[in-house]
N, C-alpha and C positions, 0 to 999 in steps of 0.2 A: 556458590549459589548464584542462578539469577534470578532476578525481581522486575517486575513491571509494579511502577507507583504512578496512577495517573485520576485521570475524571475523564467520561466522554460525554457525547448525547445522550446516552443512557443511564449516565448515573447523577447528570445534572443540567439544571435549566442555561441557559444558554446566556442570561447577565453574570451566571458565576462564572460558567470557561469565554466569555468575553474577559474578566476581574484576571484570572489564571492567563491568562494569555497575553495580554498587558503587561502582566506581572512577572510574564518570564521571558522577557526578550534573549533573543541573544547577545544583546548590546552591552557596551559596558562592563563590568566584570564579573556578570552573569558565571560564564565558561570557570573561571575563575574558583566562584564559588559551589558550584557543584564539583567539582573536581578535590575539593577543598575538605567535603564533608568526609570526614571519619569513618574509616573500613571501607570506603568504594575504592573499587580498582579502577573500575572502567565504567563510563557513563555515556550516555547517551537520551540525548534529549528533543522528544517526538514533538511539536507542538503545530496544528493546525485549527479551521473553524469550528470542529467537531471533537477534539481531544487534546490533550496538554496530557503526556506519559513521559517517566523516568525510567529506562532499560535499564539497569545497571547488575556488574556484576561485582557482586560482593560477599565475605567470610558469611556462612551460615550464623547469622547473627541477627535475630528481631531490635535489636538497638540500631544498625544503619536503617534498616526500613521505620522505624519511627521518626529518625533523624529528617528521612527523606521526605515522611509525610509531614512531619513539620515544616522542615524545605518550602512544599508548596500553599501549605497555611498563608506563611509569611507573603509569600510572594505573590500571595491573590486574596491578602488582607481578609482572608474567609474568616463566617461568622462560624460560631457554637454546632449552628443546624447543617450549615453548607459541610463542614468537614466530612460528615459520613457519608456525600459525595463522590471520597476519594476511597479507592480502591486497590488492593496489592494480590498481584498473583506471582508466586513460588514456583522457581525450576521446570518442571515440565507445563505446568499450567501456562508458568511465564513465556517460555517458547511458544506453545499453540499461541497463545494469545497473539503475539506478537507477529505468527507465520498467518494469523486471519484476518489482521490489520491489512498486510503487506499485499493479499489474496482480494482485500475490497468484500470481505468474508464479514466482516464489523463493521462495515460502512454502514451510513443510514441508507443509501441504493445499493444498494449488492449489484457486485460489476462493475460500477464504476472505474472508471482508469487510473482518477486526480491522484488519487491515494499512493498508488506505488510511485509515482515523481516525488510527494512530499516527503515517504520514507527515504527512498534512495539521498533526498537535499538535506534530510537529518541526519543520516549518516555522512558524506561529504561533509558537512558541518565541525562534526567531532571528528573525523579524520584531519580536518585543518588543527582543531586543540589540541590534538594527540592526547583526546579522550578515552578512547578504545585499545584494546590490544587483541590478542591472540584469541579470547572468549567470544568476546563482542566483533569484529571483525568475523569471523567462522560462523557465529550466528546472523548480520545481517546480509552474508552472499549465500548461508543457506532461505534466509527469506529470500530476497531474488529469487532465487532457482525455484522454491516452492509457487509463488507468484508467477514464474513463466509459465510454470506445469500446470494451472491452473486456467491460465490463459491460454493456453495452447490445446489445453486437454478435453476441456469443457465446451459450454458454449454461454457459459456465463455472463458474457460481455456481449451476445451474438444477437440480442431483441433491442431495441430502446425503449427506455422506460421513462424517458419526460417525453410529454404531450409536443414540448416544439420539436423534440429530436424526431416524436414520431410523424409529424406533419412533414417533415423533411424526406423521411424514409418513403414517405407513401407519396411523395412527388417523385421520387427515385423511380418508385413499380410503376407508375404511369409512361412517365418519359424515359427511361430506360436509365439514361444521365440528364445531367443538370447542365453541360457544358453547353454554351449559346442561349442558354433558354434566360427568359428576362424574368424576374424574380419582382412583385413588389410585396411589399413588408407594411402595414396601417398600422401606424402606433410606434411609440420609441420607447416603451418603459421596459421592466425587466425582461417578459416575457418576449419582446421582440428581440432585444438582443441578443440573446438564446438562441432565435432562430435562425439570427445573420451570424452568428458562429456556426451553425451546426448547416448554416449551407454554404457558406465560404470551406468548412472542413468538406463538404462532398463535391466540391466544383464547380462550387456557381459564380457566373463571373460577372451579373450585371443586377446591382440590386438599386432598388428606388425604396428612399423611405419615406412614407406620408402621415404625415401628423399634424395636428392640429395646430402646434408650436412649432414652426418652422425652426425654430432654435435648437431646440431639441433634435429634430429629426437630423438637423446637421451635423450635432455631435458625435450621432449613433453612424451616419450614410460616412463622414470621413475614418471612421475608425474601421470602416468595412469597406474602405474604396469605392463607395457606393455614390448616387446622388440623393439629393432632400427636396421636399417640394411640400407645399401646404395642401390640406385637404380640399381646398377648391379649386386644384385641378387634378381630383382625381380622375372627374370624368376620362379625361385625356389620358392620363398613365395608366389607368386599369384598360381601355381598349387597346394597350403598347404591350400589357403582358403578359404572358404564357402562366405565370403561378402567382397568386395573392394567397396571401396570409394575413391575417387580420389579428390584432388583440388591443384594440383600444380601451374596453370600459365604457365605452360611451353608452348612454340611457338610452338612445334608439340607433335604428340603421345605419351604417355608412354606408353601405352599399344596398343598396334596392334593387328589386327587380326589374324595375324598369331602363335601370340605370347597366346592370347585365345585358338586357335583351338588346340594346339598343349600342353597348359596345359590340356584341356579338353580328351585329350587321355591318359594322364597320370592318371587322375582324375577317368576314365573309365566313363564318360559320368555324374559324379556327379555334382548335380545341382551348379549353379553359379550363384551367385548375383552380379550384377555390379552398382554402381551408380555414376557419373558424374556430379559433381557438378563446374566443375571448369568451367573457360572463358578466352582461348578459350578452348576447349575441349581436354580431357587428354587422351579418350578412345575413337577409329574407331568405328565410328558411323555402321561398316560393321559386329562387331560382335555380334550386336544382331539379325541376321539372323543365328544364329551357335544353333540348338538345344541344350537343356537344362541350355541357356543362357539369364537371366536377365538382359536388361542394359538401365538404367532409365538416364536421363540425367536434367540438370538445367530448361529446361522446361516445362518437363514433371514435376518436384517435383513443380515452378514454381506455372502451373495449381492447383497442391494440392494447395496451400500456397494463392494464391489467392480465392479459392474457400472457403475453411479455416477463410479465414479474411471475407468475406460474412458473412460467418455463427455465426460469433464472432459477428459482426453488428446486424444481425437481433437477437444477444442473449443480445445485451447492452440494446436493450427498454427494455426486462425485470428489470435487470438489476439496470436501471434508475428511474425504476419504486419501486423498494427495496430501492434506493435511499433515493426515496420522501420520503416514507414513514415513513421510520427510522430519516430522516432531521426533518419532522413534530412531533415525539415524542418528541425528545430530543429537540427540541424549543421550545415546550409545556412547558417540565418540569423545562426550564431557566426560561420563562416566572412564572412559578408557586413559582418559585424560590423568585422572586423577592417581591410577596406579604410575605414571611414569617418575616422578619422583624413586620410587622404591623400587622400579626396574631399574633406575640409574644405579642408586645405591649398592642393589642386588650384583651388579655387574662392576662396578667400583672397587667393593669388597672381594669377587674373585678375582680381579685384576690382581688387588693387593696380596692375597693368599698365593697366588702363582707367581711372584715376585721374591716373593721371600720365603718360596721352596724353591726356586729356582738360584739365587744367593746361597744358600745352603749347600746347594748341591756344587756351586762351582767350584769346591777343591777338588773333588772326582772329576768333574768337567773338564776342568784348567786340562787334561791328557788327550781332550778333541779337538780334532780339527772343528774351524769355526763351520766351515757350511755342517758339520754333525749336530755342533751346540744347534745351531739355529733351526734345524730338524726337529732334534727332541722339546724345543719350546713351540717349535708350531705345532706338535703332537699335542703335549701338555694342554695349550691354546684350545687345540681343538675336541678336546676331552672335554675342559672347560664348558665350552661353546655349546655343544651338547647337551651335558647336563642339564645346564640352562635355558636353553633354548624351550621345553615344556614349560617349566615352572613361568616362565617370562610370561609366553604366551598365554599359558593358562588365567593368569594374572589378569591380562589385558581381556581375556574373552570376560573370564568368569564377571569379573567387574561392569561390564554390559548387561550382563544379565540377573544378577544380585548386588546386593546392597555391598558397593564397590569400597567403601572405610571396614566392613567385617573382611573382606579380601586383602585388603593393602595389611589391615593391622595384624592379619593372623600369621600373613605374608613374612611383614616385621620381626615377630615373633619369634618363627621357625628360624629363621635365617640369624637372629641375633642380630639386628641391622642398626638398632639404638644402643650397644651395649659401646 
């Protein structure tokens, strides 16, 4: 059997998978102890900002999944209420689950990228413990594969759906590229960072950051290669730059109209990108009546960003549908799995029967020449081989496609294989 035992954003508030997460480092002899529990084969342990899961594969037994969910009890000190937090999905549920995780299909952005790094680092992980084997291994490069098909196939990743990525995208369609163009960035808090990641990933190679706290702005401008400069000479840097993005918070303007109009004659009338992402607003909603001026605000990017998350929807039934697909493969092949035991034996046991008719026969033999003996045993062999060769098969198919222990056992049965 496989099992997913975890908690995500969905099934719990975020000071308990803070508790869960803490609580289950990899450090120390974390690896150890999971490995340790009772009827797990193979383990594998998911944990990021959004989820703490248990992959594991183990004897069809409700005692290891109990084990497991007390596992994380312990290990994230949870109360009474938090436990029914934690959630368990079985065999085929447990795959999808675990191929929508990989697919950004259960993320809280659908699309998102972060996700399949965390998986693939969770797996390396337990690949280093020699946590995994033959189940678990086979199921996390079938996620891969489902996850690339998903990204390749779709265009689930193809809109942006945060406000600073869309601010970035929509200086893209203006200037074509970002390469040479001078970028300034107001404000160093969350949201600005965001945006100096998401235009250092499209190209932009000269960022200015202005903030109020010149200190600040230095910590954000050196992790971006960038420079820092305090809001009192903005004057100066917004007439130097081709794109402004704004998200301070501040309770009135930083930039004013007048303060626009009057870069823009310095500038001689060169174009200007303006984008407003902050609340309340950082930039006079007056200067985007000023020719040759751009000035996009949070709900205008907003509009993208919901239109965006649409189009991600109507890309997830594809999507889902890649899902099924690759779910029903590799459930096939556990199922198929499960008869080779008793193809061995099946094949064991005729070995053995063709041995000891063959022993039998060798006082009549003993009058052949050797290449004749070795004839009539590759005849014999191949008689063998024959016979068996349907029942085998049929074994392997049938078991993909019905309940694979009524096949193996009945399998057993006929054959006398436990006698």
């Amino acid at each position: 059997m496989i099992a997913v035992v975890g908690l995500n954003y969905k099934t719990a508030p975020i000071d308990v998978l803070e508790k869960l997460f803490a609580g289950c480092s990899r450090e120390g002899n974390f690896p150890a102890v999971l490995k340790a529990i009772p009827g797990v084969h193979e383990i594998l342990h998911l944990s990021t900002c959004n989820r703490v899961e248990l992959v594991v594969s183990t004897d069809d037994d409700l005692r290891v999944l109990d084990l497991l969910k007390s596992f994380l009890v312990r290990s994230g000190a949870l109360t009474n209420n938090e436990v029914s937090c934690i959630y368990v999905h079985r065999d085929e549920d447990a795959i999808r689950h675990l191929f929508r995780v990989a697919s950004s299909l259960d993320s809280l952005v659908m699309g998102e990228a972060q996700i399949l790094g965390q998986v693939k680092e969770a797996y390396r992980w337990a690949l280093t413990e020699n946590s995994t084997g033959i189940i678990l291994n086979r199921l996390m490069h079938r996620a891969f594969r489902t996850a690339k098909r998903v990204r390749t196939e779709t265009g689930i990743a193809a809109n942006p759906v945060s406000v600073s990525f869309a601010a970035v995208e929509l200086a893209k369609k203006i200037f074509g590229s970002l390469a040479g163009k001078k970028t300034l960035i107001i404000g160093a808090g969350e949201m600005a960072e965001l945006t100096c990641m998401h235009l250092i990933g499209n190209g932009a190679e000269e960022i200015t950051v202005a903030n109020r706290s010149t200190a600040q702005a230095e910590i954000l401008a050196e992790k971006y290669h960038g420079r820092a400069v305090g809001l009192g000479t903005l004057d100066e840097v917004l007439c130097d730059a081709d794109i402004v993005i704004s998200s301070t918070g501040a309770p009135s303007y930083v930039v004013t109209e007048d303060m626009v109009r009057r870069c823009l004659r310095k500038r001689k009338n060169r174009l200007l990108f303006l984008v407003d992402i902050a609340m309340p607003r950082d930039i006079d909603p007056a200067a985007d009546g000023i020719e040759n001026v751009y000035l996009y605000n949070i709900d205008h990017l907003q509009d993208i960003v919901d239109e965006n998350m649409k189009s991600r929807r109507r890309e997830s039934l594809k999507a889902e549908q890649i899902v099924h697909e690759e779910v029903a493969q590799y459930f096939n092949w556990l199922k198929e799995l499960e008869a080779v035991p008793t193809i061995v034996s099946l094949r064991s046991k005729a070995e053995g029967i063709v041995r000891m008719e063959m022993e039998k026969a060798s006082s009549w033999m003993g009058s052949l020449e050797s290449e004749d003996r070795d004839k009539v045993e590759a005849l014999v062999n191949g008689i063998v081989n024959k016979i068996l060769h349907a029942p085998m098969t049929a074994m392997k198919e049938e078991s993909a496609e019905f309940q694979s222990q009524d096949i193996v056992a009945a399998a057993r049965q006929l054959f006398r294989l436990d006698d």
